[in-house]
C-alpha positions in Angstrom: -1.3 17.6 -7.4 -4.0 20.0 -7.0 -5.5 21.8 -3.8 -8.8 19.5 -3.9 -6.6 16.0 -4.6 -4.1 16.9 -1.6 -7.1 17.4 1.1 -6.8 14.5 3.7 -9.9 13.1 5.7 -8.8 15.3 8.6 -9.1 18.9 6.9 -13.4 17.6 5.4 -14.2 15.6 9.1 -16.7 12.8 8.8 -19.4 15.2 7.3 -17.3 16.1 4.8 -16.2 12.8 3.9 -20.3 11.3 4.0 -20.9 13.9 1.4 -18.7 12.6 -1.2 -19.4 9.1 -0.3 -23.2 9.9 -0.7 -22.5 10.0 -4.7 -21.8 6.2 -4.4 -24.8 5.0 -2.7 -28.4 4.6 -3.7 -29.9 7.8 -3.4 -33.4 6.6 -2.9 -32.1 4.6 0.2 -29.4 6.4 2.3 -29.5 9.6 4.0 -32.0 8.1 7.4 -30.4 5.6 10.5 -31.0 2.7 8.6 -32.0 1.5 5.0 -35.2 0.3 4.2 -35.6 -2.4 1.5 -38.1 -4.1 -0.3 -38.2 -7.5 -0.4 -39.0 -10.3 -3.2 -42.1 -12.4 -1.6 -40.8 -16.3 -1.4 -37.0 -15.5 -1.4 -34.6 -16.4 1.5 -32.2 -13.5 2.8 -28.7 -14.5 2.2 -26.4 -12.2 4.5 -22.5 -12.0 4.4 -19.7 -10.2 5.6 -16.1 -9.9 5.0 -13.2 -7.7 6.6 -10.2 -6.1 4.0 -7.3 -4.9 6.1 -4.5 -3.1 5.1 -0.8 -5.1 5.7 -3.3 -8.5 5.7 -5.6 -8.4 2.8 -4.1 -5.6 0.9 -0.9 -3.2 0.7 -0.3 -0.2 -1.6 2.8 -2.4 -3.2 -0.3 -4.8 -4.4 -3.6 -3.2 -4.7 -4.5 0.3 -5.5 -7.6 1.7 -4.3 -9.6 1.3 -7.0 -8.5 -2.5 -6.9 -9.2 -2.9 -3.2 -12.7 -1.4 -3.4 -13.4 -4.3 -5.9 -11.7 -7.0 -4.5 -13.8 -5.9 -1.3 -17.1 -6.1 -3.3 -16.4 -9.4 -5.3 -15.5 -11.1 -1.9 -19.0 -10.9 -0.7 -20.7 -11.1 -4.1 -18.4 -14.5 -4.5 -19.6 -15.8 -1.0 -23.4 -15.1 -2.7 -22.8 -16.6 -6.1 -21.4 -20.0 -3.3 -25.2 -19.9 -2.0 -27.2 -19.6 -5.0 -28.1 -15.9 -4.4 -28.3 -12.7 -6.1 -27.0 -9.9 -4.9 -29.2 -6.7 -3.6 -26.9 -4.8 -1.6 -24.1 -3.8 0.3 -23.3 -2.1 3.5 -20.0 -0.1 4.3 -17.9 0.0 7.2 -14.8 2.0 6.6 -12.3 2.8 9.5 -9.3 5.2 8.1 -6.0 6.8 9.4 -6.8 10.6 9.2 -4.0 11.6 7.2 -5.8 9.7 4.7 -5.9 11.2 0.8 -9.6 12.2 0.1 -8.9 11.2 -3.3 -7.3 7.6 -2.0 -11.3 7.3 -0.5 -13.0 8.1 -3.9 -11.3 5.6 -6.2 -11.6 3.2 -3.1 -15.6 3.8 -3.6 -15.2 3.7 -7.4 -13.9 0.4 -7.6 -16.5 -1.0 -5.6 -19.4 1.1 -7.8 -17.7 -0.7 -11.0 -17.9 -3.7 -9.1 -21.5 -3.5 -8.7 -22.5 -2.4 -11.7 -21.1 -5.0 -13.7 -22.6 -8.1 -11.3 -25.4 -6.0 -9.0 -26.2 -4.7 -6.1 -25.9 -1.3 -4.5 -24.3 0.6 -1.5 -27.2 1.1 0.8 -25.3 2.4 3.7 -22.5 1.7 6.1 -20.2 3.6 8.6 -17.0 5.3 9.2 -15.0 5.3 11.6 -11.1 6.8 12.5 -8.5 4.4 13.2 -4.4 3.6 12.8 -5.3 0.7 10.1 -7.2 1.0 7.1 -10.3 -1.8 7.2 -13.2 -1.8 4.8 -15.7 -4.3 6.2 -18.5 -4.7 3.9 -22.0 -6.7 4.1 -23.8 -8.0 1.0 -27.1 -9.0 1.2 -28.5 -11.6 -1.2 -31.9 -13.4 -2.0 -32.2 -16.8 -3.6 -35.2 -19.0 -3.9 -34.9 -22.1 -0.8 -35.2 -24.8 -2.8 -32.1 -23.2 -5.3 -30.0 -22.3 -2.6 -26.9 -23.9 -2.3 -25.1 -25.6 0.7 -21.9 -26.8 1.6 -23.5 -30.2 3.4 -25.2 -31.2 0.1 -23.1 -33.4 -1.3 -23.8 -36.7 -2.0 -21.5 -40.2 -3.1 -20.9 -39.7 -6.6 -21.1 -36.2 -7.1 -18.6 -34.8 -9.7 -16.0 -32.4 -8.1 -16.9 -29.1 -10.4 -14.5 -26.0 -11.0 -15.6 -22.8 -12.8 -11.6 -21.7 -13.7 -8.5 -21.8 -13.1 -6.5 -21.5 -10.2 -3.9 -20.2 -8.9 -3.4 -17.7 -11.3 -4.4 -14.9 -8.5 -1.5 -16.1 -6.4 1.2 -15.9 -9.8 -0.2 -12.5 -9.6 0.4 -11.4 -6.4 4.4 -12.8 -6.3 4.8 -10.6 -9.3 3.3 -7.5 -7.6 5.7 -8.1 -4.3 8.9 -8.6 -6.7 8.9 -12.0 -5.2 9.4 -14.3 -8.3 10.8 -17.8 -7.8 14.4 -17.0 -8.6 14.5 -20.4 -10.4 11.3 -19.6 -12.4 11.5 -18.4 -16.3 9.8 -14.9 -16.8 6.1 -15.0 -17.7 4.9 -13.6 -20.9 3.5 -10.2 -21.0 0.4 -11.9 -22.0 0.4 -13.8 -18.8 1.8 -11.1 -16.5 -1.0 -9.0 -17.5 -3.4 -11.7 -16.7 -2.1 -13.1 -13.8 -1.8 -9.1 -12.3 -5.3 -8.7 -13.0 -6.9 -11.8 -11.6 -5.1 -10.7 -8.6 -6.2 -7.1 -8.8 -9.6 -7.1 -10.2 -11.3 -10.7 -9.5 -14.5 -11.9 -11.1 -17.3 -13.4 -8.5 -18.9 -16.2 -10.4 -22.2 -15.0 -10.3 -23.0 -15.9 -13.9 -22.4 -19.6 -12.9 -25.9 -18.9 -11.1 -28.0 -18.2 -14.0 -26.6 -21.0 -16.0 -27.1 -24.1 -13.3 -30.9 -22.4 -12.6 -31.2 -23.3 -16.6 -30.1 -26.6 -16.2 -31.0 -28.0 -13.1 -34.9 -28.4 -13.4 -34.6 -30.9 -16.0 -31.4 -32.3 -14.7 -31.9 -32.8 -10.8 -34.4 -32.8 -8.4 -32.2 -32.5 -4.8 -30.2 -30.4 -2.8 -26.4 -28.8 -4.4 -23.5 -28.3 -2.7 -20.9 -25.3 -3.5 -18.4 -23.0 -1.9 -15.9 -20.3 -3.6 -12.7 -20.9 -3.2 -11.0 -17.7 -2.1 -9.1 -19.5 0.8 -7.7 -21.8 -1.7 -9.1 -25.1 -3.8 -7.7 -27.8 -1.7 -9.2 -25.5 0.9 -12.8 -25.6 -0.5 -12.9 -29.5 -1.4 -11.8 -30.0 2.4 -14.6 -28.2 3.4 -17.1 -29.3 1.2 -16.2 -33.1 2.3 -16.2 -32.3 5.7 -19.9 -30.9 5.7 -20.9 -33.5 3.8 -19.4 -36.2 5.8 -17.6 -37.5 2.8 -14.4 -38.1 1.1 -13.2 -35.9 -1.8 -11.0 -37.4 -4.3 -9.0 -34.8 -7.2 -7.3 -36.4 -10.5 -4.0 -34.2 -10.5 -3.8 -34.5 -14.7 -7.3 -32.5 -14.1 -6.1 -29.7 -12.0 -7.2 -26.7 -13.0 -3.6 -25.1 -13.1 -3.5 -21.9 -15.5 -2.1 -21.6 -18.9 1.7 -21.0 -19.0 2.1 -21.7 -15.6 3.9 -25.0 -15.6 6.4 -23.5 -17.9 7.1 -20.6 -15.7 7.4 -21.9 -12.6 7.5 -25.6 -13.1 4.9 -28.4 -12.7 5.4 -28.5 -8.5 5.1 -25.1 -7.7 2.2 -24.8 -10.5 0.1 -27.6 -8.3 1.2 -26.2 -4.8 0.0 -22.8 -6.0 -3.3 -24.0 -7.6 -4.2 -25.8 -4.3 -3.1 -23.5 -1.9 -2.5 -20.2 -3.3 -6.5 -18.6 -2.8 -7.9 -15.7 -3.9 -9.5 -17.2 -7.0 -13.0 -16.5 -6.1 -13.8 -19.4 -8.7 -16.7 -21.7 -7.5 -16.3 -25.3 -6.3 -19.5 -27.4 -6.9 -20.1 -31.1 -5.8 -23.1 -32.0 -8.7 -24.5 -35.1 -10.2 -22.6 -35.9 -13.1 -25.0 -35.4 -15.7 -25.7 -31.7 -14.5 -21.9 -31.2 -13.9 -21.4 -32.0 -17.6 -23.9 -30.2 -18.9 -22.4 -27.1 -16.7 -19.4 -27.1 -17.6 -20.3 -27.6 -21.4 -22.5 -23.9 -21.0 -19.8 -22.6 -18.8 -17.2 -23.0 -21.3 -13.8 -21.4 -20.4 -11.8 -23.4 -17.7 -14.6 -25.0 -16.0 -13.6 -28.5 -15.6 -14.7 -31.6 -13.6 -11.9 -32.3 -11.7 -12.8 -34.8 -8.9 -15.3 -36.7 -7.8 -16.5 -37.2 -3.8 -16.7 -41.0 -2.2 -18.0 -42.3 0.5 -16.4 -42.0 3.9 -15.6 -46.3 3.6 -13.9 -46.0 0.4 -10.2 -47.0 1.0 -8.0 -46.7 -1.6 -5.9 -49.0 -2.1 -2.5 -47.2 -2.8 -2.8 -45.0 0.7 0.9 -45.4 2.5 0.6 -47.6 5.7 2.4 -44.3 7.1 -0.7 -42.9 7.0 -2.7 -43.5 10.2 -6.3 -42.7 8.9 -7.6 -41.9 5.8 -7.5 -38.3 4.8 -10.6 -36.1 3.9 -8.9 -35.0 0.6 -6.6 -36.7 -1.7 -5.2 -36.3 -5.3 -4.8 -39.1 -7.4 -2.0 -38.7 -10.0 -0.4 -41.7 -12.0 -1.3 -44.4 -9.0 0.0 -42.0 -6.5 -2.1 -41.1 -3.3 -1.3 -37.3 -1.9 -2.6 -36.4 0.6 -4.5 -32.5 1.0 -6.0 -30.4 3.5 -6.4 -27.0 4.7 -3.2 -26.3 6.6 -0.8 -25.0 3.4 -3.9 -22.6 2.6 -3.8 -19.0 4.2 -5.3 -19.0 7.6 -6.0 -16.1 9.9 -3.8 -16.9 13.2 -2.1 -19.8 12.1 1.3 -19.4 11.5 1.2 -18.6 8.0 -1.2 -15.4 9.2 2.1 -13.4 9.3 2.4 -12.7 6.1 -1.0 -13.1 4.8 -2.0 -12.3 1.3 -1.3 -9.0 1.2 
């Protein structure tokens, strides 16, 4: 290791450390106390945020920094792709240890640069910031026309239950990263390691899903859509949907998306438990008529599947266990049998499986 990869944040201080970081951002932008964008006339600001930390959301056993600066990008470009929205920019807010490798920085930066050149969007500004834990918290500003946006409330009786890929695949990944395969499992191809790793490591937000249901929907569907990504988990993102919508959501287990090879390596429960529940996907989860959720998912190719369908809040099947004291929001349906799903097997922050986390 050379003299210039060995410096740490504390021998270049914050000026030091803005300077490099100033070859990542939009020159024409940066360098005043604020950024000042133009904006497309008739288009609705679309603002989110998300926080990475280090030990929760990441860990240098998992993620190297070129991976965590793009996971941290396609987080926020997923949450945009979920609204209907194109991405602009993004803002920075990084808060490091100053022992921290200047090098460690860069390739955290250059992850998130590949991440928005392939999918949009630029770094416009941010902050930094000294602390014990590594966090990068960044905000992604989108714009999407209002009457193509698209809201989690939206969905109506009938609506096919649409997935863009696979799942679970990103959480195969990570227990091969943490050394943590299921001792009863068989060993994955390298074909499937390598995939598996990756979807962990280097996610794709589903922004091309966009640009294909724009195409469709004018001739397709004259109302409001309904969508949500599905980094907390799938069974996680139907919940939600049918809760906002005041509906029921309904999944046909031979129709889960589970990946290829999975079944085989780990076995057909821990495939389904893992393709509910395992997050970090970042696949979209749509509720759309049934004609345009065909015709999507014949353009999208791929994985994307129609896996469900929402009902009515009265619908009462009639296989539910009298155990049961109400109906749930979310069910699957495999070979007559009712199973119940909901959001508490899915990663949440202070819950009790927020000790871990999906680092």
């Amino acid at each position: 290791m050379d003299a210039v990869e060995s410096l740490r944040l504390a021998d270049v201080g914050e000026a030091g450390l803005l300077a490099r970081l100033f070859a990542f951002c939009d020159r024409s932008v940066v360098g005043d106390d604020a950024a000042l964008l133009d904006w497309p006339e008739g288009r609705s600001l679309v603002v989110t945020t998300d926080v990475l930390v280090d030990g929760v959301h990441f860990s240098d056993r998992t993620t190297p920094p070129r991976s965590i600066g793009w996971r941290a990008v396609a987080a926020n470009l997923s949450d945009l792709a979920a609204m209907g929205a194109t991405p602009r920019a993004i803002t920075v807010g990084l808060s490091l240890p100053g022992n921290c490798a200047i090098d460690w920085v860069e390739s955290l930066y250059g992850g998130m640069a590949d991440c928005l050149a392939q999918f949009g969007g630029a770094i416009v500004g941010g902050d930094v910031t000294r602390s014990t834990v590594a966090t990068v918290a960044i905000t992604a500003i989108g714009s999407v026309l209002p009457d193509r946006s698209l809201q989690r409330h939206a969905a109506q009786p009938g609506d096919a239950i649409v997935v863009t890929g696979e799942h679970g695949a990103s959480r195969a990944g990570l227990a091969l990263l943490l050394a943590d395969w299921p001792p009863d499992a068989a060993e994955p191809s390298a074909a499937a390691r390598s995939t598996w790793i990756r979807a962990h490591q280097y996610p794709t937000p589903r922004l091309d899903v966009i640009d294909q249901l724009d195409q469709l929907r004018p001739r397709l569907v004259d109302r409001p859509l309904a969508a949500m990504d599905s980094s907390d988990g799938l069974a996680d993102a139907v919940v939600q949907l049918a809760q906002a919508s005041g509906l029921r959501a309904q999944l046909w287990g031979d129709r889960l998306p589970i990946p290829s090879g999975l079944v085989a390596a780990v076995g057909l429960a821990r495939a389904r438990h893992w393709t509910l529940y395992g997050g970090e996907d970042f696949e979209l989860v749509l509720c759309l008529p049934p004609d345009l959720a065909a015709a999507l998912v014949q353009s999208l190719g791929g994985s994307a599947a129609i896996v469900g369908e929402m009902v009515a809040p009265e619908a009462d099947p009639e296989a539910f266990s009298e155990a049961l004291t109400q109906q749930p929001i979310a069910w699957v349906v495999d070979s007559g049998a009712i199973e119940p799903i909901g959001r508490s097997a899915s990663f949440q922050h202070f819950g009790t499986s927020a000790t871990t986390g999906p680092a």
